[in-house]
Each structure stands twice: as C-alpha cells, then as structure tokens.
PQR file of N, CA, C, O and H, with PARSE charges and radii, in Angstrom:
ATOM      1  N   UNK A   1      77.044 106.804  98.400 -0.4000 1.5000
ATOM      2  CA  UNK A   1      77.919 106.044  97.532 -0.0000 2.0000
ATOM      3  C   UNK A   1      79.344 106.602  97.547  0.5500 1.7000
ATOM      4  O   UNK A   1      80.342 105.888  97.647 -0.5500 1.4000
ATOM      5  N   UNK A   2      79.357 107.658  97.461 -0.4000 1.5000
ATOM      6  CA  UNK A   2      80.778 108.589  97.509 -0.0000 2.0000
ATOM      7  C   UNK A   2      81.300 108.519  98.918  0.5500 1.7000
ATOM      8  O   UNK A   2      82.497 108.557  99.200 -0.5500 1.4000
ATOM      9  H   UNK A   2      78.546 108.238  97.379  0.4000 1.0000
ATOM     10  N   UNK A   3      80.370 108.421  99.731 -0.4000 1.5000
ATOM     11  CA  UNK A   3      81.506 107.903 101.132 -0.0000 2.0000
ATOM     12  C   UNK A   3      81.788 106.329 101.533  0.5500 1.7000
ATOM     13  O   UNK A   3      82.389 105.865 102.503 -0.5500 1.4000
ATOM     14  H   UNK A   3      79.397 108.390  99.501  0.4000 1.0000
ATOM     15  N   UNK A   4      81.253 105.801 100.631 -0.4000 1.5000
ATOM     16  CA  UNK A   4      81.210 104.152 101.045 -0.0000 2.0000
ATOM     17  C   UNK A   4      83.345 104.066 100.022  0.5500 1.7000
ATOM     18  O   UNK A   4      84.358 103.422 100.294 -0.5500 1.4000
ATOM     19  H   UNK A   4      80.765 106.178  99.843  0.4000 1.0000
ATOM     20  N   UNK A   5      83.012 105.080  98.926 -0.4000 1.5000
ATOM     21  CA  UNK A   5      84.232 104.981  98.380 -0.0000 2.0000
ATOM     22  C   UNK A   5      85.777 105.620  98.896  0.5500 1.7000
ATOM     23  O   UNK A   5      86.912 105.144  98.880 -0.5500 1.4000
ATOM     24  H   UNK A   5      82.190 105.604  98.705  0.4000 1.0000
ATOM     25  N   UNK A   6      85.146 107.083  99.404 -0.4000 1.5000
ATOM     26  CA  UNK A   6      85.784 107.518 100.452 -0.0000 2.0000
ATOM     27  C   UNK A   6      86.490 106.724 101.624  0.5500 1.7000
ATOM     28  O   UNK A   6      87.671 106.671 101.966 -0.5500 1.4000
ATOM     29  H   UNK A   6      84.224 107.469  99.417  0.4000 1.0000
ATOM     30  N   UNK A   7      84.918 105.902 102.305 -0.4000 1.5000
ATOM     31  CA  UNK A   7      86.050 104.629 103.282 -0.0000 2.0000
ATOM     32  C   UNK A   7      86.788 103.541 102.392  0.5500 1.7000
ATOM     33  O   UNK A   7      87.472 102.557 102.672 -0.5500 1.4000
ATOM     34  H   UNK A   7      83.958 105.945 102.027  0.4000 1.0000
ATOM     35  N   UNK A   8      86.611 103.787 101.889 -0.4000 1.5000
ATOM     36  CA  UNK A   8      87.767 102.371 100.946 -0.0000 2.0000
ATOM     37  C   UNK A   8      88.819 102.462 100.371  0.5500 1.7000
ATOM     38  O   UNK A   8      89.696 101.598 100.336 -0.5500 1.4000
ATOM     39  H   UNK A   8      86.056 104.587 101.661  0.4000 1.0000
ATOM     40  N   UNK A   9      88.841 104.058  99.605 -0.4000 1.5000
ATOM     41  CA  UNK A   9      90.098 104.625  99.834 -0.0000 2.0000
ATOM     42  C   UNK A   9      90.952 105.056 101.053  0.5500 1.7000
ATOM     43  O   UNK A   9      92.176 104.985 101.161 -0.5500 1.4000
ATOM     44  H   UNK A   9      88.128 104.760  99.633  0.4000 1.0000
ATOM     45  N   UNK A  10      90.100 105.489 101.894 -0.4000 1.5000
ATOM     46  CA  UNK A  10      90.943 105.553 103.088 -0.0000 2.0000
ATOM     47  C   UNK A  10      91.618 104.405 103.827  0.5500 1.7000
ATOM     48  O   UNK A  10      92.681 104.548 104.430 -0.5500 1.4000
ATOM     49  H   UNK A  10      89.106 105.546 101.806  0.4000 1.0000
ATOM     50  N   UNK A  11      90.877 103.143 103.743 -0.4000 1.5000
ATOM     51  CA  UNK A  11      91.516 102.284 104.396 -0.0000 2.0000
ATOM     52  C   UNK A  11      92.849 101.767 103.322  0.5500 1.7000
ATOM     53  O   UNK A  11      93.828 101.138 103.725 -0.5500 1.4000
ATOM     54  H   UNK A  11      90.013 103.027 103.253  0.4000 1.0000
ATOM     55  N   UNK A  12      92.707 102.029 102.442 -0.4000 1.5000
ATOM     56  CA  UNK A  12      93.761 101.258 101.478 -0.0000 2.0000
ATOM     57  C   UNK A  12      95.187 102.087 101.997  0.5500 1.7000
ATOM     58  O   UNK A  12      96.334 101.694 102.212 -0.5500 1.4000
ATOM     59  H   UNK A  12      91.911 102.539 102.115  0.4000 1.0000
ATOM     60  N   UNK A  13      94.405 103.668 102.100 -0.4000 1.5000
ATOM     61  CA  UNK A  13      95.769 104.384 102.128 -0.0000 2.0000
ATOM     62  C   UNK A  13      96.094 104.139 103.893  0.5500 1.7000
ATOM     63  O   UNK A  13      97.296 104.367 104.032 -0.5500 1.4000
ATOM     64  H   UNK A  13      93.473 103.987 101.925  0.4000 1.0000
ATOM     65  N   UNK A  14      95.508 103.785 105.183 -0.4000 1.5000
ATOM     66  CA  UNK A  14      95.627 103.625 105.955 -0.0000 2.0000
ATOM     67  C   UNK A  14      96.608 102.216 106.415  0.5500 1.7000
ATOM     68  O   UNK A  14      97.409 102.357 107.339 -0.5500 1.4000
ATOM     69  H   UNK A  14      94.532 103.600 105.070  0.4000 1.0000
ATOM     70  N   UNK A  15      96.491 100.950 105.750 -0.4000 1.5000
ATOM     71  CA  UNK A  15      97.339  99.539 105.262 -0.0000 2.0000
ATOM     72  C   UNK A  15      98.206 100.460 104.663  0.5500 1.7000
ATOM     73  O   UNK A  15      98.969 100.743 105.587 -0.5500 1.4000
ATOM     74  H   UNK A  15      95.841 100.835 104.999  0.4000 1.0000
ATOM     75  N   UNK A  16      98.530 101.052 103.754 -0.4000 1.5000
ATOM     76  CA  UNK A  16     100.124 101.666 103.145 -0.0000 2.0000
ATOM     77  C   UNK A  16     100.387 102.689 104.022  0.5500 1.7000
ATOM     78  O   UNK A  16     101.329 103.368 103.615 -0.5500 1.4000
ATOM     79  H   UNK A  16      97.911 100.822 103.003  0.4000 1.0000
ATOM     80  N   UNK A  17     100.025 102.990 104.845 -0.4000 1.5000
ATOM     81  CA  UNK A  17     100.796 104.197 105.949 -0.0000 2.0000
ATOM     82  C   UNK A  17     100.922 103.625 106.767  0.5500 1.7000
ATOM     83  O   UNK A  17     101.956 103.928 107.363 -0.5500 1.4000
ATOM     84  H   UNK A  17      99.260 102.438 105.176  0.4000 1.0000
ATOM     85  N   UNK A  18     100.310 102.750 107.267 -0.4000 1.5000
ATOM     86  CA  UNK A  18     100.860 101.853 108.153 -0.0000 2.0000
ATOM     87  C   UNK A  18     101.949 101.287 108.290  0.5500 1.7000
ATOM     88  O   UNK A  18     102.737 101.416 109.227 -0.5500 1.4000
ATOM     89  H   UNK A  18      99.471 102.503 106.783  0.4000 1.0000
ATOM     90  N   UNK A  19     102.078 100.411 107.047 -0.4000 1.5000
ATOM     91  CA  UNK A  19     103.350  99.504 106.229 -0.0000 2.0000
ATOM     92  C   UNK A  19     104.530 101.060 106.393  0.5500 1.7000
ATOM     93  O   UNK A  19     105.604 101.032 106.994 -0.5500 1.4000
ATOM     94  H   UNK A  19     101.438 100.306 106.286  0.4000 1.0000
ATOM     95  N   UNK A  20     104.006 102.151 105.763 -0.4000 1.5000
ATOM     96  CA  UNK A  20     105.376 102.906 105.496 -0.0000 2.0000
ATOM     97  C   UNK A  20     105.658 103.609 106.541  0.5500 1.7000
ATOM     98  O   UNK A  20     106.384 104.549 106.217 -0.5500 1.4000
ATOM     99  H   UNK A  20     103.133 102.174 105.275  0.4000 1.0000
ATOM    100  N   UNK A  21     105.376 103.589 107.868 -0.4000 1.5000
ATOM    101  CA  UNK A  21     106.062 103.497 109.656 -0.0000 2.0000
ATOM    102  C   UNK A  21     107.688 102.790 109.382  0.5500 1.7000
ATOM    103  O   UNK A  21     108.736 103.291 109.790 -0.5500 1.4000
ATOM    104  H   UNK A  21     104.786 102.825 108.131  0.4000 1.0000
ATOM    105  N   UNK A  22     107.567 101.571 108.627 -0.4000 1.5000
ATOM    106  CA  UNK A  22     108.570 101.029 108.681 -0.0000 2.0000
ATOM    107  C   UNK A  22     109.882 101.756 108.457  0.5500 1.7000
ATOM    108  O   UNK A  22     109.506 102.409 107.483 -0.5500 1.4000
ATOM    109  H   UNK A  22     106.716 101.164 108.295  0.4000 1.0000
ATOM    110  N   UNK A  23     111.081 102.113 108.624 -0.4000 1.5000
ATOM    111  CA  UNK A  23     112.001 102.828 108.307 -0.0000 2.0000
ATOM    112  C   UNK A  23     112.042 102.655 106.421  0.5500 1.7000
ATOM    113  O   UNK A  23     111.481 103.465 105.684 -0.5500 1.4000
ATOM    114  H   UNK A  23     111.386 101.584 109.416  0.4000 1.0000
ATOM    115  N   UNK A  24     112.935 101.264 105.845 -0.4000 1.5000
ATOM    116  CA  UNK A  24     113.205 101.081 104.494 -0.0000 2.0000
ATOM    117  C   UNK A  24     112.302 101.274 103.865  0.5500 1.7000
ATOM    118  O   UNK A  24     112.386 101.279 102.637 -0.5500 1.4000
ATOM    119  H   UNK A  24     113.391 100.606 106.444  0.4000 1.0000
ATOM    120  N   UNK A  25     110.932 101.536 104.640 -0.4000 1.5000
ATOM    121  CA  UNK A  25     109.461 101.120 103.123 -0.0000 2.0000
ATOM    122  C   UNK A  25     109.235 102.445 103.430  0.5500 1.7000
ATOM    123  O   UNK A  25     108.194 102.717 102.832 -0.5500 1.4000
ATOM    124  H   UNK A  25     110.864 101.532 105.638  0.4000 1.0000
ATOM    125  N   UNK A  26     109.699 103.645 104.154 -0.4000 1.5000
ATOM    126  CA  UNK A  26     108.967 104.666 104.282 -0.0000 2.0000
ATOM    127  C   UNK A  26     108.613 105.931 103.359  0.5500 1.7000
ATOM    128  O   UNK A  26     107.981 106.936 103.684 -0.5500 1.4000
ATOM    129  H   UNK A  26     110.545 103.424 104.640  0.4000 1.0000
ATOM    130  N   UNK A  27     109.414 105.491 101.643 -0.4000 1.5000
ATOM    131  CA  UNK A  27     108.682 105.848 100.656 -0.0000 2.0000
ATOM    132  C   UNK A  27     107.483 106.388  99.855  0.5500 1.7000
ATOM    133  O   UNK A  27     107.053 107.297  99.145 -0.5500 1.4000
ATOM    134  H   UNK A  27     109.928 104.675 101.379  0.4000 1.0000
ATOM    135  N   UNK A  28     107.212 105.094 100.514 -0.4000 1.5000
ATOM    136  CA  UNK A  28     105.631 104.861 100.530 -0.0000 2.0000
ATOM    137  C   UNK A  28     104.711 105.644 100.484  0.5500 1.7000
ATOM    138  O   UNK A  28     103.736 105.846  99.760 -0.5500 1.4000
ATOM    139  H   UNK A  28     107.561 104.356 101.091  0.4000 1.0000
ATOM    140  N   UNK A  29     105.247 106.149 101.547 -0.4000 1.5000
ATOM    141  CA  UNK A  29     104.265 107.820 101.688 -0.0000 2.0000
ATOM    142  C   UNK A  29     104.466 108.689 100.582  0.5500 1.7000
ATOM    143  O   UNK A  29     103.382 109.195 100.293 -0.5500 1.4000
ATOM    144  H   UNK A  29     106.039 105.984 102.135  0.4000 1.0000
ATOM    145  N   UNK A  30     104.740 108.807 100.358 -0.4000 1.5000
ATOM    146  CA  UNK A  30     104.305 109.588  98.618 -0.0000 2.0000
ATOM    147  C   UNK A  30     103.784 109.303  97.858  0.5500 1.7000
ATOM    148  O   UNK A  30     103.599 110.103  96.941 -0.5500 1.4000
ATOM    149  H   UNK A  30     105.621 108.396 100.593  0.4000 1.0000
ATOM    150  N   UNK A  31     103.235 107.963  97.802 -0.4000 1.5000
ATOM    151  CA  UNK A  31     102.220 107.621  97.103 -0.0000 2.0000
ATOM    152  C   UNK A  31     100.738 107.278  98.282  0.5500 1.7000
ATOM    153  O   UNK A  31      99.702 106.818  97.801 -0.5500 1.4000
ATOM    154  H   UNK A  31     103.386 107.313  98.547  0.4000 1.0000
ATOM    155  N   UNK A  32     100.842 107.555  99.691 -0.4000 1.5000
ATOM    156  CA  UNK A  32     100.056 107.329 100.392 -0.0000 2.0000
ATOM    157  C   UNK A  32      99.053 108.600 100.151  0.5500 1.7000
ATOM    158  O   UNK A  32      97.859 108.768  99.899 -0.5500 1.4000
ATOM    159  H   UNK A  32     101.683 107.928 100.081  0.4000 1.0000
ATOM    160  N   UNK A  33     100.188 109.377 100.367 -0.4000 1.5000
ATOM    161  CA  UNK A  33      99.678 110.946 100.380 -0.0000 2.0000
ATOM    162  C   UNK A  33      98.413 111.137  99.128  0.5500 1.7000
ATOM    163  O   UNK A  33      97.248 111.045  99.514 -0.5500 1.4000
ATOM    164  H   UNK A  33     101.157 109.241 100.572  0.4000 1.0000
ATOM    165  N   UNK A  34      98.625 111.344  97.966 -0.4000 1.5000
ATOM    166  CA  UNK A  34      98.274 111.348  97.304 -0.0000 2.0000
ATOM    167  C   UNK A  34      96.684 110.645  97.231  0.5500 1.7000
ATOM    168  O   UNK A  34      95.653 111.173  96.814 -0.5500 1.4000
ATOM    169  H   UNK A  34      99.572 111.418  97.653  0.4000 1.0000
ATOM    170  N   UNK A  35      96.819 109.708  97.613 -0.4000 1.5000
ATOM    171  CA  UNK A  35      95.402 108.416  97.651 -0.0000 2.0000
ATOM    172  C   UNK A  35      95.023 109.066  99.046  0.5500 1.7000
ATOM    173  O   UNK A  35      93.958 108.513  99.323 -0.5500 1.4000
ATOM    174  H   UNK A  35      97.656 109.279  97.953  0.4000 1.0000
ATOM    175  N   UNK A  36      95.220 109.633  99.707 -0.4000 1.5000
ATOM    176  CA  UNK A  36      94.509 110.302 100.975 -0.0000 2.0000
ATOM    177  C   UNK A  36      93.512 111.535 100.208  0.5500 1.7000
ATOM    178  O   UNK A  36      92.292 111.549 100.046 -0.5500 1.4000
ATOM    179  H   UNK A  36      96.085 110.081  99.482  0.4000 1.0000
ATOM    180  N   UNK A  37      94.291 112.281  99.919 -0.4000 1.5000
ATOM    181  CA  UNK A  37      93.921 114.153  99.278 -0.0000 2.0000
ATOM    182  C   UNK A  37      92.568 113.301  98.423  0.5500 1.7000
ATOM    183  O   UNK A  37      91.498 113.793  98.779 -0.5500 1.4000
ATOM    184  H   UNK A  37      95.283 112.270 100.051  0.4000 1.0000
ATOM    185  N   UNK A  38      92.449 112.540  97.740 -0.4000 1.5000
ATOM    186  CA  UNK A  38      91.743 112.224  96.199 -0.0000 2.0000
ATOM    187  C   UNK A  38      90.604 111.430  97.270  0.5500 1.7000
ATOM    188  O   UNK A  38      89.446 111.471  96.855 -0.5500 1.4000
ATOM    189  H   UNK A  38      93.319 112.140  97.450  0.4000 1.0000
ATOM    190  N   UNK A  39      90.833 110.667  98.689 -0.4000 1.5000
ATOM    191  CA  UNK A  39      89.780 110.070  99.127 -0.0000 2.0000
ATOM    192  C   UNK A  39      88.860 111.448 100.088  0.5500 1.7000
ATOM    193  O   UNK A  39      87.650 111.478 100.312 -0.5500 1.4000
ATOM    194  H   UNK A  39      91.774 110.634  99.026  0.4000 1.0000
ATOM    195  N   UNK A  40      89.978 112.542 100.537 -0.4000 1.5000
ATOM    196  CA  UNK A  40      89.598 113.677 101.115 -0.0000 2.0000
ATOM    197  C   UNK A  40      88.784 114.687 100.496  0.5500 1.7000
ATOM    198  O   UNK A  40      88.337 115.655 101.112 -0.5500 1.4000
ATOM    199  H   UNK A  40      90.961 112.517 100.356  0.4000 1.0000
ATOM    200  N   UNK A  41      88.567 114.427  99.105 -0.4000 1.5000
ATOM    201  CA  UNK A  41      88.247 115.170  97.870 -0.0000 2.0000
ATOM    202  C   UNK A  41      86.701 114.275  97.437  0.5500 1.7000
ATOM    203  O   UNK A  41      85.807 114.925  96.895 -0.5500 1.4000
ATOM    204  H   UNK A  41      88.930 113.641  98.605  0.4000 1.0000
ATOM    205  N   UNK A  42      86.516 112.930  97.693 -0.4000 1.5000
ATOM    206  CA  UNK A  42      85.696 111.908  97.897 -0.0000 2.0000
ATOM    207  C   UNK A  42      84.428 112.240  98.840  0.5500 1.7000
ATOM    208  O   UNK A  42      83.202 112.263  98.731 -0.5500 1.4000
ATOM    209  H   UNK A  42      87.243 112.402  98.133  0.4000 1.0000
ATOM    210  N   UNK A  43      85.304 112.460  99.724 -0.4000 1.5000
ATOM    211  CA  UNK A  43      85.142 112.332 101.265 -0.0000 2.0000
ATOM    212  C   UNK A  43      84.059 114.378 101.636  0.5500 1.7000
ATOM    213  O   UNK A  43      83.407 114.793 102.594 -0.5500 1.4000
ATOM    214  H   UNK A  43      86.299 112.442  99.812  0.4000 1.0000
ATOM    215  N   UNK A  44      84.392 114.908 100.479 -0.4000 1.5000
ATOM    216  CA  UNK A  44      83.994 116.685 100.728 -0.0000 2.0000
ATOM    217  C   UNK A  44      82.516 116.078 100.083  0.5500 1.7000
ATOM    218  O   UNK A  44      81.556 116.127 100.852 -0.5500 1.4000
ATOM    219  H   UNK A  44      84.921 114.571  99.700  0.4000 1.0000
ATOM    220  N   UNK A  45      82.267 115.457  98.584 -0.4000 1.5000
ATOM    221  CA  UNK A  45      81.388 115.541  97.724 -0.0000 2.0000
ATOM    222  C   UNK A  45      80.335 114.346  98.605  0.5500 1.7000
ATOM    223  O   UNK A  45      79.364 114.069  97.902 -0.5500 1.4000
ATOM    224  H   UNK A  45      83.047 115.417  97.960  0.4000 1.0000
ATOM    225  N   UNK A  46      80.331 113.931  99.361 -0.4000 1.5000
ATOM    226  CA  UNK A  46      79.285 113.067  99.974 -0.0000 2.0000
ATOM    227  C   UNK A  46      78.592 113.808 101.050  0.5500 1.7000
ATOM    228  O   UNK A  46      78.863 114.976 101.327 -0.5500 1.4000
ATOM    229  H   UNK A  46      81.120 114.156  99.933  0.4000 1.0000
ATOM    230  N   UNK A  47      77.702 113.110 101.641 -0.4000 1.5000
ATOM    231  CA  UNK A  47      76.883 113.860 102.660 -0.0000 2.0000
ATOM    232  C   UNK A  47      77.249 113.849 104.043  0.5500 1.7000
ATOM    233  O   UNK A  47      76.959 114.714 104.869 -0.5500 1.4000
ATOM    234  H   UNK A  47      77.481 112.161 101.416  0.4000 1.0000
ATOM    235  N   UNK A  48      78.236 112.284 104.329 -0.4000 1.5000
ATOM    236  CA  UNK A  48      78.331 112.227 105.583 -0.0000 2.0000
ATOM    237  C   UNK A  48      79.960 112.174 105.527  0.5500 1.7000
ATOM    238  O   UNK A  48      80.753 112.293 104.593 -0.5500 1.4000
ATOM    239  H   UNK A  48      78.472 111.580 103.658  0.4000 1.0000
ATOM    240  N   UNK A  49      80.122 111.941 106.935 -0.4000 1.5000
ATOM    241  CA  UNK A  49      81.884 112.921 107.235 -0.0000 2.0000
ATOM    242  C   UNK A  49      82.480 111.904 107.519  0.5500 1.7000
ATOM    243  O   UNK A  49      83.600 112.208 107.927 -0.5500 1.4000
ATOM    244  H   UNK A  49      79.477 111.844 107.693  0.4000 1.0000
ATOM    245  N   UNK A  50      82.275 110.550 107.517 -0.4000 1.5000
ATOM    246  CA  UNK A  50      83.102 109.664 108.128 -0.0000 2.0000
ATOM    247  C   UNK A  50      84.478 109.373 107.318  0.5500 1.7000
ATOM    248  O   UNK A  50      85.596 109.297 107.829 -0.5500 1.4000
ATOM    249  H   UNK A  50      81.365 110.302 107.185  0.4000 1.0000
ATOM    250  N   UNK A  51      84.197 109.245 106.122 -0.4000 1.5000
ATOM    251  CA  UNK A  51      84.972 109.170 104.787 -0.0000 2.0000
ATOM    252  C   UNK A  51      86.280 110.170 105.189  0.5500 1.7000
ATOM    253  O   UNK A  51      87.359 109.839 105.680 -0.5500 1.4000
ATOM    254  H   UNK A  51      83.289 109.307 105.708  0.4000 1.0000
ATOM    255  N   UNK A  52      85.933 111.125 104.915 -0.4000 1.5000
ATOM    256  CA  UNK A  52      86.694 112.171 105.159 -0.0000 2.0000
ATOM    257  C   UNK A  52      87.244 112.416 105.946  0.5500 1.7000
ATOM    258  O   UNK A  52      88.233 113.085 105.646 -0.5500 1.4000
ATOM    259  H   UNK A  52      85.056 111.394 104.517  0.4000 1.0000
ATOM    260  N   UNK A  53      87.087 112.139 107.287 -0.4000 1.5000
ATOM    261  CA  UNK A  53      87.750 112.193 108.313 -0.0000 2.0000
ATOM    262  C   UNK A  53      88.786 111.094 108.071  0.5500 1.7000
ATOM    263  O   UNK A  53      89.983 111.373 108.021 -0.5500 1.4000
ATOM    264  H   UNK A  53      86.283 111.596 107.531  0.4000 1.0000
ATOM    265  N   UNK A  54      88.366 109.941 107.931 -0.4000 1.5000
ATOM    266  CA  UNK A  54      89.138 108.881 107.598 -0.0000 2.0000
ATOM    267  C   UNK A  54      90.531 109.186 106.809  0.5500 1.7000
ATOM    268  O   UNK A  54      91.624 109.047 107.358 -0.5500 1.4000
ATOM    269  H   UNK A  54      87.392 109.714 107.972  0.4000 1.0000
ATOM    270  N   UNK A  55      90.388 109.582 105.573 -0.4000 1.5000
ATOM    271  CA  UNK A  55      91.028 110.254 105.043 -0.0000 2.0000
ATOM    272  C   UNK A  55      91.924 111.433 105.421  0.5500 1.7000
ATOM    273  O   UNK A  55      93.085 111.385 105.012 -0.5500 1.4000
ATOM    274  H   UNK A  55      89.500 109.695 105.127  0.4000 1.0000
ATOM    275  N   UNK A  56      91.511 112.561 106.201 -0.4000 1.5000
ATOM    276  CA  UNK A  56      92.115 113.683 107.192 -0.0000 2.0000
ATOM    277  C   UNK A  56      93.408 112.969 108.222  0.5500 1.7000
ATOM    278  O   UNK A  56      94.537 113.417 108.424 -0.5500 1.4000
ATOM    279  H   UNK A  56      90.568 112.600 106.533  0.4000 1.0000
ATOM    280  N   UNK A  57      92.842 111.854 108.698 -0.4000 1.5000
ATOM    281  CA  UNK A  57      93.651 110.766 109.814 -0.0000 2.0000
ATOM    282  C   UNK A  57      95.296 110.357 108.204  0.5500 1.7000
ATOM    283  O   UNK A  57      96.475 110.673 108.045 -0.5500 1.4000
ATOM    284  H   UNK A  57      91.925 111.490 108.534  0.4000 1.0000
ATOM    285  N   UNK A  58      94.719 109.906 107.797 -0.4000 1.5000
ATOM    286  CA  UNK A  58      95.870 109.121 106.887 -0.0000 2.0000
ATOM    287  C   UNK A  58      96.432 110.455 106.084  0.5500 1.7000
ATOM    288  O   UNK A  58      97.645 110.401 106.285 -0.5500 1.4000
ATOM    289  H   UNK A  58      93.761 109.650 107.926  0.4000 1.0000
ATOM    290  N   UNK A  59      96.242 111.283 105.513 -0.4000 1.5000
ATOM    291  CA  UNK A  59      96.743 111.893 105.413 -0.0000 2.0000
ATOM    292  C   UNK A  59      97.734 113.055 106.588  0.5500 1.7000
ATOM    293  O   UNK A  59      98.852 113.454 106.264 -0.5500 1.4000
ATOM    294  H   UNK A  59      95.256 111.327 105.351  0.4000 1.0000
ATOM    295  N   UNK A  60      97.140 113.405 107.777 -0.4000 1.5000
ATOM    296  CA  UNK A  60      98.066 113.666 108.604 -0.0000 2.0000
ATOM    297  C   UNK A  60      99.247 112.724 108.921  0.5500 1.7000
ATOM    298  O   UNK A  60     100.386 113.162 109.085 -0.5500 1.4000
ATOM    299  H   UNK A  60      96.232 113.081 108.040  0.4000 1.0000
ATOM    300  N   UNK A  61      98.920 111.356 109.006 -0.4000 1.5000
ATOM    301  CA  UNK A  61      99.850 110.054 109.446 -0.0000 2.0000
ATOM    302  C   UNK A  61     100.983 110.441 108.488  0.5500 1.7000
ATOM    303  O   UNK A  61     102.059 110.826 108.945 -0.5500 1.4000
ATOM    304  H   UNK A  61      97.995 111.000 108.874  0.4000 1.0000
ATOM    305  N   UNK A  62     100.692 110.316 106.717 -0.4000 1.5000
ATOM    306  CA  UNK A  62     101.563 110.230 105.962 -0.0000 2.0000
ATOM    307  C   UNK A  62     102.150 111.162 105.822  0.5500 1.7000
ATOM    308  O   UNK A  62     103.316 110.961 105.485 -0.5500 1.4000
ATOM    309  H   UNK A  62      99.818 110.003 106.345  0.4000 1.0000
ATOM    310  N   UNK A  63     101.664 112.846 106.009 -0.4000 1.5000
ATOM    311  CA  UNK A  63     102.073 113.647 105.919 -0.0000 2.0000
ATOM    312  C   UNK A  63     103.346 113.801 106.712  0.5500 1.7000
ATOM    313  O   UNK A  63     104.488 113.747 106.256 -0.5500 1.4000
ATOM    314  H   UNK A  63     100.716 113.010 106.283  0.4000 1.0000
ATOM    315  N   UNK A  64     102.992 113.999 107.946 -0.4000 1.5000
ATOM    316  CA  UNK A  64     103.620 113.782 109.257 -0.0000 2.0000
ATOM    317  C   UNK A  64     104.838 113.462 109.276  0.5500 1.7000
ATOM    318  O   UNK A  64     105.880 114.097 109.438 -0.5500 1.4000
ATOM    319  H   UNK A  64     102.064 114.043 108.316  0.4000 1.0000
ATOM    320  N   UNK A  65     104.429 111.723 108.973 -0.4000 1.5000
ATOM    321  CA  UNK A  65     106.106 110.700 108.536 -0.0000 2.0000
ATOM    322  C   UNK A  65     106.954 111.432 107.529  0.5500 1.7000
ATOM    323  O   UNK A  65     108.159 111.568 107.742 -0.5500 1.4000
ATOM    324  H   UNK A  65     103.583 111.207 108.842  0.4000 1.0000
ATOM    325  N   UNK A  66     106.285 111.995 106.249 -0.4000 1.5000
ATOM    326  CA  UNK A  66     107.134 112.916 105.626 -0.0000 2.0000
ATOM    327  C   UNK A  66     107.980 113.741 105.857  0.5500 1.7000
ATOM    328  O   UNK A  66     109.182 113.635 105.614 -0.5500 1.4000
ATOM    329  H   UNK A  66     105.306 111.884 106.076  0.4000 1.0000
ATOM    330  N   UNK A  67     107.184 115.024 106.559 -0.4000 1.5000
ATOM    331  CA  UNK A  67     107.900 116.108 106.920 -0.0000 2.0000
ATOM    332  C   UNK A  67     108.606 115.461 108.050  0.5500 1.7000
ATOM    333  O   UNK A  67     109.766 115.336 107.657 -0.5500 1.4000
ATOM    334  H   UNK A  67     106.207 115.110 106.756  0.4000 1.0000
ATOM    335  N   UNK A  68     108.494 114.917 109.422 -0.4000 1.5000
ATOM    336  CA  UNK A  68     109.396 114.295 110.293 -0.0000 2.0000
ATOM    337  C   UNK A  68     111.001 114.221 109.765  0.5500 1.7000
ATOM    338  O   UNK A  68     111.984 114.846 110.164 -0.5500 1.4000
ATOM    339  H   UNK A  68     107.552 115.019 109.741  0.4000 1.0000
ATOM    340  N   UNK A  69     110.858 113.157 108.659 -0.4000 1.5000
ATOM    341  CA  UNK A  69     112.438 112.793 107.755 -0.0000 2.0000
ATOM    342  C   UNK A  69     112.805 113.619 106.829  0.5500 1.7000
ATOM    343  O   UNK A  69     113.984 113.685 106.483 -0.5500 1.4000
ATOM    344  H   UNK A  69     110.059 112.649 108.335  0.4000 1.0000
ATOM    345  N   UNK A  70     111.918 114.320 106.324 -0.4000 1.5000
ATOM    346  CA  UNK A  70     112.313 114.978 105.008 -0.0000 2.0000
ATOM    347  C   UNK A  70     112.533 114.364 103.692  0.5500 1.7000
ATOM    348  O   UNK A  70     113.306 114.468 102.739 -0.5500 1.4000
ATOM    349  H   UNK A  70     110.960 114.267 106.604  0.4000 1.0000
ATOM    350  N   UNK A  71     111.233 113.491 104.162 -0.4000 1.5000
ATOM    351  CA  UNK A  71     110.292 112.565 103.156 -0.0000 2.0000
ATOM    352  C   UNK A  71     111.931 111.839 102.437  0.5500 1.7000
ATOM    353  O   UNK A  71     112.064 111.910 101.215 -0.5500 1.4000
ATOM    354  H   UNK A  71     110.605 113.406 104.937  0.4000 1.0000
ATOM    355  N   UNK A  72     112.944 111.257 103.189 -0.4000 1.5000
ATOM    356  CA  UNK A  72     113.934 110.255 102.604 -0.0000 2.0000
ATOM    357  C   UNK A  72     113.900 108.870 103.257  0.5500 1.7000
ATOM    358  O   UNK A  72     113.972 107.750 102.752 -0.5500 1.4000
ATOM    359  H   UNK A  72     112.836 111.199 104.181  0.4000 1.0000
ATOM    360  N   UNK A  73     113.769 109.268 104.516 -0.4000 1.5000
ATOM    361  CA  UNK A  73     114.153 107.959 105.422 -0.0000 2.0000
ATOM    362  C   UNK A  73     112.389 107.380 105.749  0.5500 1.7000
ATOM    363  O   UNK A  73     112.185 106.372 106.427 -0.5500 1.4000
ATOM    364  H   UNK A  73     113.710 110.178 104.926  0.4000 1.0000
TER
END
C-alpha cells in the first residue's frame, strides 16, 4: 500500500519536474523537491523499491535543475 502511494507521489512530482525544465516555471522545483523526499520517505517504509527509486529519479531531476541555476532561473 505504501508503495502503490510512493508511485503516485512520484509521478505527480515527476509531471512538475518535468513542467519545471521549462526556464520561467523553473520554480517549481522547490516545491517538487519536497514531494520527492516525503514520497522517498514513502518509498523506505514499504517492502518493495520501485516507489523509491521513482522518487530518488525526481528528486535528483529537481535537485539537479536547482543547484545547476542556483535554484533562480
């Protein structure tokens, strides 16, 4: 159950990291981030790893785009 939620948070935050690639929306990621760590945290308390990995992916993405700009642009 905890990884079925795990993938669902991950994909949500995966559609908003996606979207925040864009230069003007790339905000975003600060609130991506966040919904990654909490699905990665999801994603520890279940049995299987898919969740979590899922989560590991979007959070590197958003992270990434962050530090890249210096989380402005």
């Amino acid at each position: 159950m905890l990884n079925i939620l795990s993938l669902l948070v991950g994909v949500v935050g995966l559609v908003l990291a996606i979207i925040g690639i864009i230069p003007i929306i790339s905000l975003i990621n600060w609130i991506v981030f966040p919904i990654a760590v909490v699905g990665i945290a999801l994603g520890v308390l279940s049995d299987s790893n898919s969740g979590r990995n899922l989560n590991i992916l979007v959070a590197v993405l958003s992270g990434g785009r962050l530090l890249l700009t210096w989380g402005l642009f």
